[in-house]
C-alpha positions as CSV (number, residue, x, y, z in Angstrom):
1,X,107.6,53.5,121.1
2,X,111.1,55.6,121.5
3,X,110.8,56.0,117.5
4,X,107.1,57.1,117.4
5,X,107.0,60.6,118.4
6,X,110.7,60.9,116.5
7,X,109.1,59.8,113.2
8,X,106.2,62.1,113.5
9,X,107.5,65.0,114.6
10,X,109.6,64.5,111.0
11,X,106.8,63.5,109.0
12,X,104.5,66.6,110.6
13,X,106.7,68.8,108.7
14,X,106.7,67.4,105.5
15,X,105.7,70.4,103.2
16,X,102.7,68.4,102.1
17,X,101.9,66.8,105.5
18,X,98.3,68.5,105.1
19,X,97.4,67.1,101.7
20,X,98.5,63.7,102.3
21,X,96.7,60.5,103.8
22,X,98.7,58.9,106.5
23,X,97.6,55.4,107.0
24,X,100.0,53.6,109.8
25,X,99.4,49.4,110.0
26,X,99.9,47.7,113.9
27,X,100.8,44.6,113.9
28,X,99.9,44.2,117.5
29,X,102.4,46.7,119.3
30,X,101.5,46.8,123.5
31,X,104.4,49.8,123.7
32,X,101.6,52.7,124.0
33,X,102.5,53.2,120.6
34,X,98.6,52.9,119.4
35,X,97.7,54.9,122.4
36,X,99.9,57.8,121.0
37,X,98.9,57.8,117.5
38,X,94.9,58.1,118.8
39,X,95.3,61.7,119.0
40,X,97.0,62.1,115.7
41,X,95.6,63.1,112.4
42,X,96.2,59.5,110.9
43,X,94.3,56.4,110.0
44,X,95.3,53.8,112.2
45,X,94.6,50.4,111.3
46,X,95.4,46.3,112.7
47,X,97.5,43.6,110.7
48,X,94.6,41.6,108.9
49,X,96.5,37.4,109.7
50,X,99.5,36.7,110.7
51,X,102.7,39.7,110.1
52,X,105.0,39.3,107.1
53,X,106.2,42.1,105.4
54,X,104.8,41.6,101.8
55,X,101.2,41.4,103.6
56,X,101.3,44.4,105.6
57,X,102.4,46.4,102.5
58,X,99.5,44.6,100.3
59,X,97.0,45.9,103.4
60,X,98.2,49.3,103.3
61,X,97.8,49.2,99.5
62,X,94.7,48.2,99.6
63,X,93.4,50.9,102.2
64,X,94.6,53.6,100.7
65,X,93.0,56.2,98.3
66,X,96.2,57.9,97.0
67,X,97.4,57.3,93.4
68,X,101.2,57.5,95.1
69,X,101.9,54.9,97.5
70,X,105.0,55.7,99.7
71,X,106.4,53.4,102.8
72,X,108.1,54.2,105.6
73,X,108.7,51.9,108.4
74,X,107.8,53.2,111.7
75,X,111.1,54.2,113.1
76,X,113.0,55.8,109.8
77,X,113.4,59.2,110.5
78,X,113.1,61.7,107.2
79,X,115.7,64.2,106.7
80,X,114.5,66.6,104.6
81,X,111.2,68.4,105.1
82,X,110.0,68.4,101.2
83,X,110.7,64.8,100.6
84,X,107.5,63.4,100.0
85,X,106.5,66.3,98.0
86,X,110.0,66.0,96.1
87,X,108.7,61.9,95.4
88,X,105.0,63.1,94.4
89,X,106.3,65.4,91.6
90,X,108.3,62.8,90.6
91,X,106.2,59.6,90.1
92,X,103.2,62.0,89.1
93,X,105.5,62.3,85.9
94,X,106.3,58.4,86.1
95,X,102.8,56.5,86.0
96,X,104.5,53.4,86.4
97,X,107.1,54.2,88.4
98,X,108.5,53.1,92.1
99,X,111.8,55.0,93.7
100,X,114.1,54.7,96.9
101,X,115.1,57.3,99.2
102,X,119.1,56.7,100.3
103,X,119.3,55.0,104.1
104,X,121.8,56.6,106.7
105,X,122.4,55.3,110.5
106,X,120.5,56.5,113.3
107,X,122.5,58.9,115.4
108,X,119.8,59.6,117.3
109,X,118.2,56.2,118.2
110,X,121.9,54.4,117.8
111,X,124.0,52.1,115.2
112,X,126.6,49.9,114.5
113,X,129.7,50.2,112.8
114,X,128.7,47.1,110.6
115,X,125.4,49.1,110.0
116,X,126.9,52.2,109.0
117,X,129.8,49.9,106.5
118,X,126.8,48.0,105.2
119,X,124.4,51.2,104.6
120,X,127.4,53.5,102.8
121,X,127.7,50.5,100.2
122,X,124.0,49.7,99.8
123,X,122.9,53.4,99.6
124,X,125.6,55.3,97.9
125,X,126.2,59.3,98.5
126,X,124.2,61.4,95.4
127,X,122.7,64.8,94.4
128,X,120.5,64.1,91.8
129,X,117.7,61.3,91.2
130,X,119.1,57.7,89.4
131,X,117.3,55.8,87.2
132,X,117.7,52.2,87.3
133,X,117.6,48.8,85.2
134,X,118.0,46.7,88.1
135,X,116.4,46.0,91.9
136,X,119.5,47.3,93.4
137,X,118.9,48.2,97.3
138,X,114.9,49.0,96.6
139,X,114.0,48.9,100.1
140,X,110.3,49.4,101.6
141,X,112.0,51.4,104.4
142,X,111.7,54.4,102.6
143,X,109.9,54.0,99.3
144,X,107.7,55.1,96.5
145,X,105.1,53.2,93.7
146,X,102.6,54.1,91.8
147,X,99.5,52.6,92.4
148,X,99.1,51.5,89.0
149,X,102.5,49.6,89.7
150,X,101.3,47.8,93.0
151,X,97.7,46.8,91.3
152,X,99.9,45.7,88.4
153,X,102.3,43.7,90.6
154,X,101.4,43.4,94.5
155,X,104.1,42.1,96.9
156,X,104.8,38.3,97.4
157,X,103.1,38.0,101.4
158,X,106.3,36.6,102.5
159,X,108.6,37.4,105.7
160,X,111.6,39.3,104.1
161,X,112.8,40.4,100.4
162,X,109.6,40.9,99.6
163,X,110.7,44.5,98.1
164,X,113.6,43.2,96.7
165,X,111.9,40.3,94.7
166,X,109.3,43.3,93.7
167,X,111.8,45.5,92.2
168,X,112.9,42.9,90.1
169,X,109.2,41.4,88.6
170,X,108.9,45.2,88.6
171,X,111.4,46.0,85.8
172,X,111.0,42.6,84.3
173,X,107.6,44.1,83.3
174,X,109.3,47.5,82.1
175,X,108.6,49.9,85.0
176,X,110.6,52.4,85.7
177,X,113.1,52.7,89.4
178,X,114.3,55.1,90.5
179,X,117.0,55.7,93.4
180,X,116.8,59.3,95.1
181,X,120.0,60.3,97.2
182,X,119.4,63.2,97.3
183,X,116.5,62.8,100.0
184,X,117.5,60.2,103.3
185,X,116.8,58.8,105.9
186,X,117.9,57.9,109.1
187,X,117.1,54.2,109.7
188,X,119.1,51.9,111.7
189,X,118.5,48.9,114.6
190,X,122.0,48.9,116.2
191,X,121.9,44.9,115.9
192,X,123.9,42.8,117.7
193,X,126.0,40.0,115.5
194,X,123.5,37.2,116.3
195,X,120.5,39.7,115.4
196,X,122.4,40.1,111.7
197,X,122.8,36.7,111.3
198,X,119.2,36.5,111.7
199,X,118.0,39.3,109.9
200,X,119.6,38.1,107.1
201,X,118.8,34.8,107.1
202,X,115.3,35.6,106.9
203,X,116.1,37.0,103.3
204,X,118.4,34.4,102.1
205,X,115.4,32.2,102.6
206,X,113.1,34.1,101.4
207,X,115.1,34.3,97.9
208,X,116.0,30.6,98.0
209,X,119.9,31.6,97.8
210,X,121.2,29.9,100.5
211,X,124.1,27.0,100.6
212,X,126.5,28.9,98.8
213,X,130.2,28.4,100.3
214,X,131.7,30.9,97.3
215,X,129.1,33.9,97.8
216,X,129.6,33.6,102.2
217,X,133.5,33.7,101.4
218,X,133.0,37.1,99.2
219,X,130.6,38.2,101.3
220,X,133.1,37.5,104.2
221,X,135.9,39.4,102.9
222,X,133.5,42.2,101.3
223,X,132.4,43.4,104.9
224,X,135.1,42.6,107.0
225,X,136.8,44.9,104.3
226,X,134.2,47.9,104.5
227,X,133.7,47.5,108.0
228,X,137.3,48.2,108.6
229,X,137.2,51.1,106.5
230,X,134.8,52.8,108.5
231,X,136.7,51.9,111.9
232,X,136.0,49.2,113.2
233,X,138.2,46.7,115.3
234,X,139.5,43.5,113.5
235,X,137.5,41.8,116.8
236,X,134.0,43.8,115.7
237,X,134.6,43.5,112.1
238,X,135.0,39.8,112.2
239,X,132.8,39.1,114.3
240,X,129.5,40.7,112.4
241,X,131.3,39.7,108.7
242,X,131.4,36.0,109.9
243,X,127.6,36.1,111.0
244,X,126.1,37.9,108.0
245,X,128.3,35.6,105.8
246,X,127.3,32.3,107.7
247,X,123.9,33.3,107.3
248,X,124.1,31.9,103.1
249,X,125.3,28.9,104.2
C-alpha cells in the first residue's frame, strides 16, 4: 500500500493519462490498497485462479480494449511524465512490436546495493531507443506489446520468466523488441540475500536451467565483481553473490 499512491501520483501525470485505459489486477491484496483505488478513475479487477505472473498478464490482456498493451507492476514508479505517450508513438509505427523501459533502484521506497549492481548491468544507461534480436532483460515491470503480438503469442501462465520466455518465442516469430533507456523507472524490493536466492530460483525453475556448477561459479564471480564496483563490502557482496549463484544449482 506504501507504493500505491507513489505510483499514481506518477502515472496521473502521464501526458496521455486522460486518453488511456487503466485496468489494475488484485490478486487478493488486504493492505487498503483496493479501498484506495475505489475512488480512482481505473478499472479495478480480481485475479481469475490461482496468481502466477504469466496469468495475470493473459487477464489483463484479455480485459483490455487498447491496441497497445503496456505493464507496470504496481510499485514501479515512472520517471518521465511523457513515457507512455513516448511508447504509443512508438509501437503505433511497430504493429508487431513489444519494448522495455530501463529499471533504476528505488530511492524513494529503498534498495540494495546488489540491486542497484544487478539493475546497472541488466538495464544499461542510453538516450535513444534499441532495437533488439534477442530477449535481453524484457521485463513485464515496465513494458510494452502490441496487441496483435499478445493475441499472436500470450504468456506461458507460469510463476516467473514468463516475460523472459515471451521475448524469446516473440522474436523467434520475427517481431520486433525494442529496449528504451531513455524512459525509466524506479523499481526495486530492497531484498534480503535469502529473498534473492528465492526470487531467483523461482526463474531458474521456471526456465528449466538449473544444476549448473559452471554458470553459479560465473555467475558468482560476475556479481561479487559488480557489486564491489558499486560499493559494496566484500561481507555484503559475498554474501548476496553466493545466494543468487546457489540458486542454479
Amino acid at each position: 500500500m506504501a507504493a500505491m499512491p507513489l505510483f499514481w501520483e506518477r502515472l496521473r501525470k502521464q501526458t496521455i493519462f486522460e486518453a488511456t485505459e487503466i485496468l489494475i489486477l488484485d490478486s487478493g491484496s488486504t493492505d487498503g490498497t483496493t479501498e484506495y483505488l475505489t475512488n480512482m478513475p481505473c478499472n479495478l479487477y480480481a485475479l481469475q485462479d490461482a496468481f502466477n505472473f504469466g496469468r495475470s498478464c493473459n487477464q489483463i490482456a484479455e480485459l483490455a480494449t487498447s491496441p497497445i498493451l503496456i505493464f507496470l507492476s504496481g510499485h514501479v514508479l515512472i520517471e518521465q511524465v511523457d513515457a507512455l505517450e513516448q511508447i504509443a508513438l512508438l509501437l503505433e509505427q511497430h504493429k508487431d512490436g513489444a519494448a522495455y523501459l530501463r529499471q533504476i533502484p528505488n530511492p524513494i521506497l529503498g534498495f540494495s546495493l546488489y540491486e542497484k549492481a544487478y539493475l546497472l548491468r541488466r538495464f544499461p544507461p542510453g538516450s535513444t531507443t534499441l532495437q533488439l534480436n534477442q530477449q535481453a532483460s524484457f521485463s513485464n515491470a515496465a513494458s510494452a506489446i502490441t496487441r496483435a503480438a499478445w493475441l499472436r503469442q500470450p504468456f506461458d501462465e507460469i510463476h516467473g520468466s514468463e516475460d523472459f520466455l515471451w521475448a524469446g518465442k516473440h522474436l523467434a516469430s520475427e517481431g520486433e523488441l525494442f529496449y528504451l533507456p531513455q524512459l525509466q523507472v524506479l523499481h526495486s524490493h530492497n531484498e534480503s540475500a535469502e529473498q534473492v536466492y528465492d526470487r531467483v530460483r523461482i526463474n531458474v525453475e521456471a526456465r528449466s536451467i538449473g544444476g549448473s556448477l559452471i554458470k553459479a561459479i560465473y555467475l558468482l564471480v560476475g556479481i561479487y565483481v559488480s557489486m564491489r564496483r558499486v560499493g559494496a563490502s566484500h561481507r555484503i557482496a559475498i554474501r548476496y553473490a553466493s545466494a543468487h549463484s546457489r540458486a542454479y544449482l
